[in-house]
C-alpha positions in Angstrom: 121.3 171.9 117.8 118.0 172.4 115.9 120.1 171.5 112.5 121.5 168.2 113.7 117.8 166.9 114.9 116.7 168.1 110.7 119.1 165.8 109.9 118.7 162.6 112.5 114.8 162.9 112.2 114.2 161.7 108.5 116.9 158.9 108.9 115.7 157.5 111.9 112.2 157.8 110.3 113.0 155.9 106.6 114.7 153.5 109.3 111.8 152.3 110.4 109.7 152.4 107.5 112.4 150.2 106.0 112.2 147.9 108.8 108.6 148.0 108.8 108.6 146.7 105.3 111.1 144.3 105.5 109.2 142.8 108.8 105.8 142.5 106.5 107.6 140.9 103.9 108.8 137.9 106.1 105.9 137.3 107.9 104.0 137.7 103.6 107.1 134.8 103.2 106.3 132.5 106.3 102.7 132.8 105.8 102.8 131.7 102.0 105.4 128.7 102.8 102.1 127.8 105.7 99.9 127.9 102.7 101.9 125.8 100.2 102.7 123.0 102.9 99.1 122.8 103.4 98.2 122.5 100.2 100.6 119.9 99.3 100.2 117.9 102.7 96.4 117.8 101.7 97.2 116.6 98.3 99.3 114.1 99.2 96.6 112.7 102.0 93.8 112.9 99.0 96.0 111.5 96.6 96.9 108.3 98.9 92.8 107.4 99.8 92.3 107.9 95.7 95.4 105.6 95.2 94.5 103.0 97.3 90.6 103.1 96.0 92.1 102.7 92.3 94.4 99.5 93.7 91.1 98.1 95.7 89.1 98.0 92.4 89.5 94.6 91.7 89.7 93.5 95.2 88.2 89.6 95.3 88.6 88.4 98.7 90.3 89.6 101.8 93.2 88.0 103.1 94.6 89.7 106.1 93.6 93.8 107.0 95.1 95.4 110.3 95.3 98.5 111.2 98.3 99.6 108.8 98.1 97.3 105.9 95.8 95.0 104.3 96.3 91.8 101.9 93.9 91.0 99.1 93.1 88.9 96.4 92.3 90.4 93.2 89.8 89.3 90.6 93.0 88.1 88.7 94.2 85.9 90.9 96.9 88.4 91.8 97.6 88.5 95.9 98.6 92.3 96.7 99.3 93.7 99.9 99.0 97.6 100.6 100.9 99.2 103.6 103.0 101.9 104.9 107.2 102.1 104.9 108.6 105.1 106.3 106.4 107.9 105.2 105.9 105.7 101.9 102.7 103.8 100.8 104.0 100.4 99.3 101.7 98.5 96.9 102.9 94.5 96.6 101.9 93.0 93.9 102.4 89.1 93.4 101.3 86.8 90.9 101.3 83.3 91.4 100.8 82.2 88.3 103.7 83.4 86.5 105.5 84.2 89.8 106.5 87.6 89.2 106.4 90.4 91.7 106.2 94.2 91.4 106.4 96.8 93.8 105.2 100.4 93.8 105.9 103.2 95.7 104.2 106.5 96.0 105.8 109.5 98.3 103.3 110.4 100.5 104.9 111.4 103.2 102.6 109.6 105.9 102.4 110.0 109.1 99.9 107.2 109.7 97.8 104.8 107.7 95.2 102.9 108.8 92.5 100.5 107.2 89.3 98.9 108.7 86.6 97.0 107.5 83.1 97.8 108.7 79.3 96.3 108.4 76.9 97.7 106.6 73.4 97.1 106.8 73.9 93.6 108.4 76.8 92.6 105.8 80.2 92.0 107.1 83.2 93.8 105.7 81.2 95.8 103.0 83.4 99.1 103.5 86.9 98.8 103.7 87.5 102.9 105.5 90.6 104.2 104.6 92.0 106.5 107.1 95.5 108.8 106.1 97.4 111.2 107.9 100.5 113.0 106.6 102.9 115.2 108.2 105.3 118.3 106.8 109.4 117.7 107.1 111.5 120.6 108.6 113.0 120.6 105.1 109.6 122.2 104.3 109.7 124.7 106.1 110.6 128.2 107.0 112.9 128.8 109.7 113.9 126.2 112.9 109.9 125.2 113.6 109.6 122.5 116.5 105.7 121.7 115.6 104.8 119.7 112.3 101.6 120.8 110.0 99.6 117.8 109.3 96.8 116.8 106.4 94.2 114.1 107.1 91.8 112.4 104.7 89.7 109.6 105.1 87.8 107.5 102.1 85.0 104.9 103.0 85.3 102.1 99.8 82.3 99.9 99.4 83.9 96.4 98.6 81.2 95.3 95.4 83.4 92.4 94.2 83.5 90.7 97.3 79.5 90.7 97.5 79.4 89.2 94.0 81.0 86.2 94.4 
């Protein structure tokens, strides 16, 4: 009897140990997968309020801004509109003159999008703030997750051009 327990004891020990180990490794696994979508849902928000800062550069006059898109004039004469489709932002470009339009897409994977113009120091519509929110994909993640991780970023744009005029 005292044999058979030498011999059940160490198995049922390194058992464990290898269960132990292979427990720590997922959760190291789950926890880095966290960490990546993260990272890359907070790049994406950053990247979207630097994107839309470059696009606003030029901005001349405003034509229309809601809450999830806004339609300019640029110092070119160009009319572009900037908005949201699907979890894309969509930058519209027209130009009257030689009638040609282009569209640009950036994968952003939004969530939300929102623009609105505030007064500064007695001066309407001096900042345009630019408000992003973006939100992981279960193809993202690790495992059958019901709750999404989300990023945020917000960007306040002082509009010069359209105090120059």
């Amino acid at each position: 009897m005292g044999s058979m327990i030498d011999f059940i004891v160490p198995n049922v020990i390194v058992g464990l140990l290898i269960l132990t180990i292979f427990g720590v490794h997922a959760m190291m696994i789950d926890s880095s997968v966290e960490t990546r979508v993260t990272y890359d849902l907070q790049s994406f928000a950053d990247t979207g309020v630097q994107v839309i800062q470059e696009h606003v550069r030029e901005l001349r006059s405003i034509e229309a801004a809601d809450n999830e898109s806004i339609m300019y004039t640029t110092v070119n004469n160009e009319q572009v509109r900037i908005f949201r489709s699907g979890d894309e932002l969509l930058v519209s470009t027209f130009n009257p003159a030689t009638g040609e339009s282009e569209d640009t897409q950036y994968a952003l994977r939004l969530a939300d999008l929102q623009f609105s113009l505030m007064p500064v120091a007695g001066v309407d519509d001096a900042l345009l703030r630019v408000q992003i929110q973006t939100e992981s994909r279960p193809d993202m993640e690790v495992g059958e997750r019901t709750h999404r991780y989300r990023a945020y970023a917000s960007r306040d744009i002082y509009l010069r051009n359209m105090h120059l005029n």
